[in-house]
PATI-683259 format. One record per residue (C-alpha): x, y, z; residue in three letters. Coordinates in steps of 0.2 Angstrom, whole numbers, plus 5000, padded with zeros to 4 digits. Each point is the difference from the previous one (the first is absolute). Layout:
N
XYZALA
...
END
This chain:
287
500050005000UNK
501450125003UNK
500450054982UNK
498050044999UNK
499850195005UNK
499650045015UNK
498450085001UNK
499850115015UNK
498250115004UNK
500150125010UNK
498750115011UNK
500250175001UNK
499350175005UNK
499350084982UNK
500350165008UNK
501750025001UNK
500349995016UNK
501149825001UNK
501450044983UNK
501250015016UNK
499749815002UNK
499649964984UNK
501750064997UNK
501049905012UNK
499149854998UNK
500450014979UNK
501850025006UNK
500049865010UNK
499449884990UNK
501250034988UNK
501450025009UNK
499849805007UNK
499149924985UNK
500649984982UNK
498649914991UNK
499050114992UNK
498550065010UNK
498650094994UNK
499050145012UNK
498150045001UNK
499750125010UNK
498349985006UNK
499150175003UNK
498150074999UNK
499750064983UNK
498550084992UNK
500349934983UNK
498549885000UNK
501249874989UNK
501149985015UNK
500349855012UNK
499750145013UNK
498950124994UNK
498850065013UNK
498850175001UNK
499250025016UNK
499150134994UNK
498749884990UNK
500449865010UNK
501049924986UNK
501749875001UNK
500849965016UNK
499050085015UNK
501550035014UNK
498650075012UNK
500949855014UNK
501849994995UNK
501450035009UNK
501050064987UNK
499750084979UNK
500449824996UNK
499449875012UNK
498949894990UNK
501050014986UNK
500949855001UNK
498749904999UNK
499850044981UNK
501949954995UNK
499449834992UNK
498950054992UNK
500950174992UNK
501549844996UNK
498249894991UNK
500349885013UNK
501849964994UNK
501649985008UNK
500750065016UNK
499950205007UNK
500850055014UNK
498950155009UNK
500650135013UNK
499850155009UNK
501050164996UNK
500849995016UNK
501449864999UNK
501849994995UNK
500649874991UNK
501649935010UNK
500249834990UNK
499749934981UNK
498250004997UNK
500249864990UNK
500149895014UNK
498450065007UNK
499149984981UNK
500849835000UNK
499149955016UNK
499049834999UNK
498150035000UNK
499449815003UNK
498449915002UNK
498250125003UNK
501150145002UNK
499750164988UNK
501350125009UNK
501849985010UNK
499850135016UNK
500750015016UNK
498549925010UNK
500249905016UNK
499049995016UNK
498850145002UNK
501150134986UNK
499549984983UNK
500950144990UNK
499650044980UNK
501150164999UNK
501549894991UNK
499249844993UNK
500449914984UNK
498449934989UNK
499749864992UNK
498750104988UNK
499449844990UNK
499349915018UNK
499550175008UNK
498850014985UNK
498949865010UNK
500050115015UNK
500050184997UNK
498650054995UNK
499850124984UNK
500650184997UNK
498350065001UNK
499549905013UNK
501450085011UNK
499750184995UNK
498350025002UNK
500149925021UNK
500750135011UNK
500649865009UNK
500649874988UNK
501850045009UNK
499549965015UNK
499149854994UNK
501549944992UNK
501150005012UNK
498649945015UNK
499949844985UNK
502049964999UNK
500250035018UNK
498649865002UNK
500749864987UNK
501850015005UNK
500249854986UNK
499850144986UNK
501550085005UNK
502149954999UNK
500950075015UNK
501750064996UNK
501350065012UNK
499550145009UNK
501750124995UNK
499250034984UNK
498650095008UNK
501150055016UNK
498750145007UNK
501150155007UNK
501349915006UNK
499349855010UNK
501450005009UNK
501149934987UNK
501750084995UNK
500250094984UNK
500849874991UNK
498749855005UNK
498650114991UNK
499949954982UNK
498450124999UNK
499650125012UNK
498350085000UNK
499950165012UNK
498049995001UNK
499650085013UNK
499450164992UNK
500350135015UNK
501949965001UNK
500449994981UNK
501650044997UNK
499550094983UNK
499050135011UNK
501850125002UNK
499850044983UNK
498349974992UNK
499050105014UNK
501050154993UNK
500050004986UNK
498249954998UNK
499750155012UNK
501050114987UNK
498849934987UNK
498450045010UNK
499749855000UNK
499249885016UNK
500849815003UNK
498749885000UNK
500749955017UNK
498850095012UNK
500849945015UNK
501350055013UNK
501949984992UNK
501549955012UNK
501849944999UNK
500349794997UNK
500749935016UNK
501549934989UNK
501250154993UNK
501049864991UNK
498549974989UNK
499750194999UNK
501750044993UNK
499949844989UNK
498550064990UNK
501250185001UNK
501449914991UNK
498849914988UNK
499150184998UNK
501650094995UNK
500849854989UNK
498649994989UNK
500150204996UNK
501849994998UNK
499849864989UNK
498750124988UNK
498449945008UNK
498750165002UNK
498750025009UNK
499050074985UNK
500349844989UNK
498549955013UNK
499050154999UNK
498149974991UNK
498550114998UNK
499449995019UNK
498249925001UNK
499350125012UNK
499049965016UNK
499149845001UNK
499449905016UNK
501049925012UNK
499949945017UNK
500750125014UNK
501649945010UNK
499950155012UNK
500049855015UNK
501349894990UNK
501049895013UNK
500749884992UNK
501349924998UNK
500649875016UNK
501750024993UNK
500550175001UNK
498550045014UNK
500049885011UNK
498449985012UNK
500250075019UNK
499649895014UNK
498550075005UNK
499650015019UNK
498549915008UNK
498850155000UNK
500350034981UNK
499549794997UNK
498750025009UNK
499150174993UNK
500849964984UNK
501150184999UNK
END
């Protein structure tokens, strides 16, 4: 499989607000991998032809009234954008690539599986997983199917978390969620998800700002507990500019405002906000 191209999709803000990681994350897969790999970046669209058209206005395409994210439900529709052929490997901007991708694209996917994902015990993650598109096309329902339900996404993952046997783990360093306690050089992908300590803020909040523009992150914004990781994604940040990567090679005709859940009480994650103890009183009166 390695000398196939590697395709890679991608979910991303369609205002401009992630070319900061769109950037690094370009520049890392690059920098480890030499097959050839081909990027979609998956963003809202008001051409009605696209994969991800949507107009909220009239109700038409993708309705992200309950997403997280501008792209959360999208990955759902990667088999079927491939016609149900071959592998895709999905992610969310907000990885660096620290190890070929071509061993990830080469990962088995056997029996009733349809997707390789880091998944054991209670945490099934989707954010880096690799598709089997022909044997998804038995599970996933259809494009239409998934726009028109505000809470296909939910649904989806509430369905694969459920039936454990349609989905290949992998090993967890190529989903390594801010850090996991792992030294840099165990993480073959590390995915800094939890949105309030994202290392890109220190330059994209900015900059957006500059723009008159709003992130689409509506909650509180702090520093990652690990300042190794932070001046990793520096060094990545300031290789792939002095290696002729511009933030502008990113830029599109933003989309404009569209619905969205708020993340004004966002907590997560367990890695880089651990819970308190809480005392007796707050157990018992739940505060």
């Amino acid at each position: 499989m390695t000398n196939e191209t590697i395709r890679v999709f991608v979910g991303c803000d369609p205002n401009n607000c992630d070319l900061e990681q769109m950037m690094v994350l370009e520049y890392s897969i690059h920098k480890h991998t030499k097959t050839p790999v081909e990027i979609t970046w998956m963003q809202l669209s008001h051409n009605p032809q696209s994969f991800w058209y949507s107009n909220p206005t009239v109700g038409e395409g993708w309705n992200t009234t309950k997403w997280s994210t501008p792209f959360s439900g999208f990955r759902w529709a990667i088999p079927e954008y491939c016609n149900y052929s071959g592998r895709a490997i999905y992610m969310d901007a907000d990885v660096i690539i620290l190890d070929d991708l071509a061993k990830l694209w080469d990962h088995p996917i056997e029996g009733q599986s349809i997707v390789a994902a880091k998944s054991y015990a209670d945490m099934t993650r989707l954010c880096t997983c690799v598709w089997d598109c022909g044997k998804a096309k038995t599970v996933i329902p259809s494009i239409e199917q998934l726009r028109q339900d505000p809470d296909s996404h939910k649904k989806m993952m509430k369905l694969l978390k459920k039936n454990k046997d349609l989905i290949e783990p992998y090993q967890d360093s190529y989903n390594c969620v801010d850090g996991e306690d792992l030294v840099i050089e165990d993480i073959k992908i590390l995915h800094y998800s939890d949105m309030g300590t994202q290392f890109s803020h220190k330059y994209s909040l900015a900059r957006i700002s500059e723009e008159g523009l709003e992130h689409w992150f509506d909650g509180n914004v702090m520093d990652h507990p690990r300042q190794d990781l932070t001046e990793l994604f520096d060094s990545y940040y300031s290789e792939a500019l002095a290696n002729g990567y511009q933030l502008d090679d990113y830029r599109i005709d933003a989309f404009g405002s569209f619905p969205k859940k708020t993340q004004q009480r966002y907590k997560r994650n367990k890695v880089t906000r651990p819970k308190k103890s809480k005392s007796l009183f707050s157990k018992i009166f739940k505060r």
